[in-house]
C-alpha positions as CSV (number, residue, x, y, z in Angstrom):
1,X,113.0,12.7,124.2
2,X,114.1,15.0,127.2
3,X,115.8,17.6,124.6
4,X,112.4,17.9,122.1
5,X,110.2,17.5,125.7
6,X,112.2,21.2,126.4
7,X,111.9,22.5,123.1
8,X,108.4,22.3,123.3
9,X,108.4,23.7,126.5
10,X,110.5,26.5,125.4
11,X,108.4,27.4,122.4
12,X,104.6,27.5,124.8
13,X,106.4,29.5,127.0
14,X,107.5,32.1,124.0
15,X,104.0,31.7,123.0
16,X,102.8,33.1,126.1
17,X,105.8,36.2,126.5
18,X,104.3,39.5,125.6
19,X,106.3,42.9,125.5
20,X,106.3,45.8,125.3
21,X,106.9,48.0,121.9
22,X,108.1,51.2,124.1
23,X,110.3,50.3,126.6
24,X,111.0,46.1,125.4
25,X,110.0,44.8,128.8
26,X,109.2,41.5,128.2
27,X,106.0,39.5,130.7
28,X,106.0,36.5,131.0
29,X,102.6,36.4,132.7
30,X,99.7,36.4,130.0
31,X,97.3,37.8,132.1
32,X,99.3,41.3,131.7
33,X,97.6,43.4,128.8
34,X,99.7,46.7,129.5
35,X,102.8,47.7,130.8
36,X,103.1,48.9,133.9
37,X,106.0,50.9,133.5
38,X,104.5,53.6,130.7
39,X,101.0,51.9,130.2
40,X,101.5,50.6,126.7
41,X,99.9,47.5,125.2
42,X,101.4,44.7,125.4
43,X,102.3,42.3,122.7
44,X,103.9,39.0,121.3
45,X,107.2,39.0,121.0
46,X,108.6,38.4,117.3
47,X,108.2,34.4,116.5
48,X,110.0,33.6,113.5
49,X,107.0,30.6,113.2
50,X,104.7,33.1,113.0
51,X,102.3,33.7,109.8
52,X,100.4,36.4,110.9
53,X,101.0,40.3,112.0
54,X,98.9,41.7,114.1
55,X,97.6,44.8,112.2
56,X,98.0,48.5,113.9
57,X,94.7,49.4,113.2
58,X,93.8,46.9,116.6
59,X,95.9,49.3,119.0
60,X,93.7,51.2,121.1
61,X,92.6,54.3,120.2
62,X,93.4,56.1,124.1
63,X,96.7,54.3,125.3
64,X,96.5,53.5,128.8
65,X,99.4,55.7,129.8
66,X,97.6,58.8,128.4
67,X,94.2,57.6,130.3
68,X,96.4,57.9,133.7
69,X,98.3,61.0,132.5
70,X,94.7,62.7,132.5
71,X,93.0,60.8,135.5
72,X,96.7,62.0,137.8
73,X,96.0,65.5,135.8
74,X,92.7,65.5,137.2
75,X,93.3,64.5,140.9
76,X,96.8,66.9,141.3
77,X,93.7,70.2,139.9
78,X,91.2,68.8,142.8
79,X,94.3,69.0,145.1
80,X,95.1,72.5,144.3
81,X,91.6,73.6,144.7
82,X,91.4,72.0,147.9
83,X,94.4,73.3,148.9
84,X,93.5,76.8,147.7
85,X,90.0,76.6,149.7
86,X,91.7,75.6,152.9
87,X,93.6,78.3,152.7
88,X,90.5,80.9,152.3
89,X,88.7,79.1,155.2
90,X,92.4,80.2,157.5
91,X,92.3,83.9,156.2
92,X,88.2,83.8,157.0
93,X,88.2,82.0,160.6
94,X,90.9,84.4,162.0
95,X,88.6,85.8,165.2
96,X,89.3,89.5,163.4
97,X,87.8,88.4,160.4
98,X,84.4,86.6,162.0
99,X,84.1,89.3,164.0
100,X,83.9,91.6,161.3
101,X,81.3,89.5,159.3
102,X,79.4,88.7,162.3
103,X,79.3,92.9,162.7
104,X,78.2,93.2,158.5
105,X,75.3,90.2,159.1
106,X,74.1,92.7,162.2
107,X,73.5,95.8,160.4
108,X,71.0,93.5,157.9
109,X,69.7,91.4,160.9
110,X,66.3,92.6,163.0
111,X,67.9,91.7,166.0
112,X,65.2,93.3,168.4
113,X,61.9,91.9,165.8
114,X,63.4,89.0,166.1
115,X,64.4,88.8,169.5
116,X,60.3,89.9,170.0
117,X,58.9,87.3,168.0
118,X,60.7,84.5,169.8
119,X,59.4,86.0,172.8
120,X,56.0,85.7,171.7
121,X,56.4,82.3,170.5
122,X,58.1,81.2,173.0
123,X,54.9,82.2,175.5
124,X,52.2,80.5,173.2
125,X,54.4,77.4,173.2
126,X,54.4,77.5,177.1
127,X,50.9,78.1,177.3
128,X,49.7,74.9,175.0
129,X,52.5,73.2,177.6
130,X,50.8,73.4,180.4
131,X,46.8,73.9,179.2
132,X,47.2,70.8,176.5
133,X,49.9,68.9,177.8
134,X,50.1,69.0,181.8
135,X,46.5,69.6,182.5
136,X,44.5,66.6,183.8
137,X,41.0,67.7,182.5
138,X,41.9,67.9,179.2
139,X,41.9,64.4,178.0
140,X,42.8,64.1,174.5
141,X,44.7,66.0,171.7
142,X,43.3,67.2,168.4
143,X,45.1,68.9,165.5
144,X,44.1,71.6,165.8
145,X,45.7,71.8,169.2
146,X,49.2,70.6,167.8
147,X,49.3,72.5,164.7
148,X,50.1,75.8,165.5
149,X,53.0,74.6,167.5
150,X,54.3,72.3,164.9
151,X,54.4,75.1,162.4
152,X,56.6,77.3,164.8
153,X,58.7,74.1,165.2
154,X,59.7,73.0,161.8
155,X,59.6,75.0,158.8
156,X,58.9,72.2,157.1
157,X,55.6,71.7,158.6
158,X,52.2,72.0,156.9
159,X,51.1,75.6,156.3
160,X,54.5,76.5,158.0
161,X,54.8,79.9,156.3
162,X,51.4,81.3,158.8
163,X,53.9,81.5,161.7
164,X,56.6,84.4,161.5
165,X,59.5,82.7,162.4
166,X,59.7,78.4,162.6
167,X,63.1,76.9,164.8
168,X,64.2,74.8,161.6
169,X,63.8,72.2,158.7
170,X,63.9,68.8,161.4
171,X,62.9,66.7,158.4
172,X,60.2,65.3,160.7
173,X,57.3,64.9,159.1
174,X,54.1,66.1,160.5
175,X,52.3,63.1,161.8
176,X,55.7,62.0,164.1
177,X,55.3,65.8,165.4
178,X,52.0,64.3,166.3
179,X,52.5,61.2,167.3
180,X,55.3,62.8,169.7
181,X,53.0,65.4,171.3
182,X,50.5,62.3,172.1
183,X,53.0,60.4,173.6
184,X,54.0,63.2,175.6
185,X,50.4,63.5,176.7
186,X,49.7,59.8,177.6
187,X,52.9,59.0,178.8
188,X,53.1,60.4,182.3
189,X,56.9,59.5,182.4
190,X,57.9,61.0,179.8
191,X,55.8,63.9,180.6
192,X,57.0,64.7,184.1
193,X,61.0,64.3,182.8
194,X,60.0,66.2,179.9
195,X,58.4,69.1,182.3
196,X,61.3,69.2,184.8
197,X,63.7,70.0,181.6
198,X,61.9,72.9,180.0
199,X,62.3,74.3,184.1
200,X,66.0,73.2,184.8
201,X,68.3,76.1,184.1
202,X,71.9,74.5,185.4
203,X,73.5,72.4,182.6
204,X,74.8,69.3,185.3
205,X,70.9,68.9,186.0
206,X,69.6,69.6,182.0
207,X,72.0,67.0,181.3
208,X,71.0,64.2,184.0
209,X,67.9,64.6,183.1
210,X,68.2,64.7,179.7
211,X,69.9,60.8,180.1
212,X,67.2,60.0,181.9
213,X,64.5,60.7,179.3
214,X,66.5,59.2,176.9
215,X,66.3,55.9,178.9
216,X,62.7,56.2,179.5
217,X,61.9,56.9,176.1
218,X,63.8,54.0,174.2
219,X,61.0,51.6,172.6
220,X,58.4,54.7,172.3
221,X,59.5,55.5,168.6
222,X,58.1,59.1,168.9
223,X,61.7,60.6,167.9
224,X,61.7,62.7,170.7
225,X,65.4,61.6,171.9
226,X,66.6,60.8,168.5
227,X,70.0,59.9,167.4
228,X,70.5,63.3,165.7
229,X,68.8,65.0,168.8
230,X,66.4,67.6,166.5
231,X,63.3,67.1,168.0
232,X,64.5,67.5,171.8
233,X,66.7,70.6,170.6
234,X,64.1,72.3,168.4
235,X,61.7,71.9,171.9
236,X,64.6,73.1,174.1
237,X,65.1,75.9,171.9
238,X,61.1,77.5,171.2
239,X,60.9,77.0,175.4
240,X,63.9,78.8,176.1
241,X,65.0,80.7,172.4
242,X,67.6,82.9,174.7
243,X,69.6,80.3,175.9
244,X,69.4,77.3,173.1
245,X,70.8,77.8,169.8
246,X,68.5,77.3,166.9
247,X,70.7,74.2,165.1
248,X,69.0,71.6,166.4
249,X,71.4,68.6,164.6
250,X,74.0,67.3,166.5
251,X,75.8,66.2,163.4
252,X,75.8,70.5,162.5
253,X,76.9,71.0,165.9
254,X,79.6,69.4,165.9
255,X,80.5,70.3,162.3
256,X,80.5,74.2,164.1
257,X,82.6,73.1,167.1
258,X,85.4,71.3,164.8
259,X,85.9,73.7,161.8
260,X,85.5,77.1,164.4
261,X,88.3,74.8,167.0
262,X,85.2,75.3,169.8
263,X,86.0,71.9,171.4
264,X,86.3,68.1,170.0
265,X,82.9,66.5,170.2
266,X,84.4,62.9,171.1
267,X,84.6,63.9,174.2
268,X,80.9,64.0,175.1
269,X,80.3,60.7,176.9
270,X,76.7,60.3,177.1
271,X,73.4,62.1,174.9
272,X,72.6,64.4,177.6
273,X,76.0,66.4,177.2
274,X,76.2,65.9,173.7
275,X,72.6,67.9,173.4
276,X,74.2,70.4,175.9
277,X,77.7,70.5,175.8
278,X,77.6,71.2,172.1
279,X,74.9,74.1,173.2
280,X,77.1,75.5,175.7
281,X,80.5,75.2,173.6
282,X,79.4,76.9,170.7
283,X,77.5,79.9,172.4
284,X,80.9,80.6,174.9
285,X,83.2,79.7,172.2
286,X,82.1,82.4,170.1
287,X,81.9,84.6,172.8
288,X,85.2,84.5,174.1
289,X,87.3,83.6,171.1
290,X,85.5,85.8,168.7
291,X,83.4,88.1,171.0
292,X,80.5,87.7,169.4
293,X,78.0,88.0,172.2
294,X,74.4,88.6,170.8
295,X,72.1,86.0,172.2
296,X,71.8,82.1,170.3
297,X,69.3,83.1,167.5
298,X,71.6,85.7,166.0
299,X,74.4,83.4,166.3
300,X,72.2,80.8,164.5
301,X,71.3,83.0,161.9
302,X,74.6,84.1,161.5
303,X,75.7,80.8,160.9
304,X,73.5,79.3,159.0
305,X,73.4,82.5,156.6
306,X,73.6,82.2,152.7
307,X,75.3,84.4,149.8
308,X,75.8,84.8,146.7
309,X,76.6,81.0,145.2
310,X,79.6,82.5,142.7
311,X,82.0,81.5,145.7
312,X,82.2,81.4,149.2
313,X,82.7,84.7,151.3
314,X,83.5,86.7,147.9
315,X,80.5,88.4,146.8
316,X,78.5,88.5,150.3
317,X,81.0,88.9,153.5
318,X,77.8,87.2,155.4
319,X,77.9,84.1,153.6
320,X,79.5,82.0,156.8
321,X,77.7,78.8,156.2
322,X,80.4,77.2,154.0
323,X,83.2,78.0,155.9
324,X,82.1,74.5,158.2
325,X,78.6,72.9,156.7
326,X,80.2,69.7,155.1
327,X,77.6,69.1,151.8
328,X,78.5,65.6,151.8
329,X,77.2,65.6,155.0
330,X,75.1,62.1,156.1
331,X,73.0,64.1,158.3
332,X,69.8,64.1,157.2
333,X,69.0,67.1,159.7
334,X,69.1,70.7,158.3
335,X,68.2,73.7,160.1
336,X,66.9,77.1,158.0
């Protein structure tokens, strides 16, 4: 009884070997389909009970093995070119070389008409601050009070293309701009923090304040101290264009500061400094490691500047923005 008991045993567990027709390895495991030594199909072992073959036409067409062999092809090609790009982005961030570009993007940059127009901006925007906004005996905003500023703002803003030269693309759309200049008209707190910013010119006070407004603001939903700080920037920047840089995302800001080795960004501790500690690092960084020293707007646009698409820094020497914007980027911020 015992010795048939094993025979039968025996002959289920032979039932259930496969092996390999490359390499013989034999599985004992019939949850295996393909060897994991070369990737081959696995089959039955030769039973001598057997009746039937299992024809060759059921082998698959793409064996395993050669599926990997392309797939390990495929990743080692995305390596090289990864490892071929980081080694254009070393030979482009030496200070020599941004230095140089940063000199080719000023001989096709209207620094002065530029500089003018944010000047003028910058004055109407201060003017609807303080006859809209602060004053008492005008009671109540209308669109027609708000647009003007909006468009200057974000250049995604209605009618946006009236205005000669908007801060960026916020991805705000036009009735939280709204919504946001109301609340800064009703709320008297968030008003007076929001006045005393726009007139603090040491960073230790901008950023005190700046923490405070955040803590005053939470609850209001307006967007004005959001978590990717555009709205507050693209303000701080139309009030004061010669001192705030025109990337209004944090997420881009700290992009800059990692990829040009301006600082690590972890270190900010609370929203004020992040808003102007990235400000700050950026602006001196480039100044003293690259000695770039023409004002925040030409640095923005020097940043943010485009080329040909046929490659990175090949066809146009001014086309700096891939050399740190991350495309697969979460941020859902963009400046233009």
């Amino acid at each position: 009884m015992k010795a048939g008991f094993a025979e039968k045993k025996k002959n289920s567990e032979r039932s259930q070997m496969k092996s390999c027709p490359k390499c013989k390895r034999t599985y004992f495991d019939d949850t295996f389909a393909f060897c994991l030594a070369d990737g081959s199909l696995l089959s039955a072992p030769f039973d001598p009970e057997a009746t039937q073959v299992i024809p060759t036409a059921l082998d698959p067409p793409a064996p395993v093995a050669d599926i990997n062999r392309r797939v390990h092809h495929d990743e080692l090609k995305r390596s090289n070119e990864e490892l071929e790009q980081n080694k254009d982005r070393q030979e482009h961030h030496r200070p020599s070389e941004i230095k140089r570009l940063f000199k080719q993007f000023l001989s096709q940059y209207d620094l002065d008409g530029q500089n003018e127009i944010w000047k003028r901006q910058s004055q109407i925007f201060k003017h609807f601050w303080k006859e809209k906004i602060l004053n008492t005996t005008y009671q109540l905003l209308i669109p027609g009070d708000t647009d003007l500023i909006i468009r200057m703002l974000d250049t995604g803003a209605r009618r946006h293309e009236e205005v000669a030269e908007s801060v960026a693309l916020t991805n705000l759309r036009q009735p939280m701009w709204e919504r946001l200049f109301d609340d800064l008209k009703e709320k008297k707190n968030i008003q007076r923090t929001m006045d005393q910013i726009f007139n603090e010119n040491e960073d230790s006070g901008l950023i005190s304040l700046i923490d405070y407004l955040e803590r005053e603001n939470k609850g209001n939903g307006n967007s004005l101290t959001g978590k990717n700080a555009v709205a507050i920037n693209a303000l701080l920047c139309i009030n004061n264009p010669e001192k705030i840089l025109k990337s209004v995302s944090l997420p881009h800001r700290f992009q800059i500061m990692r990829a040009f080795e301006l600082g690590n960004p972890d270190e900010f501790k609370t929203y004020g400094q992040e808003v102007v500690l990235s400000n700050r690092r950026i602006i001196d960084g480039f100044k003293e490691k690259y000695g770039i020293d023409a004002g925040p707007l030409a640095l923005t646009e020097f940043l943010y500047s485009r080329g040909a698409r046929r490659g990175w820094g090949r066809t146009n020497p001014t086309n700096i923005r891939p050399m740190w914007l991350d495309t697969h980027s979460s941020s859902k911020s963009k400046n233009s």
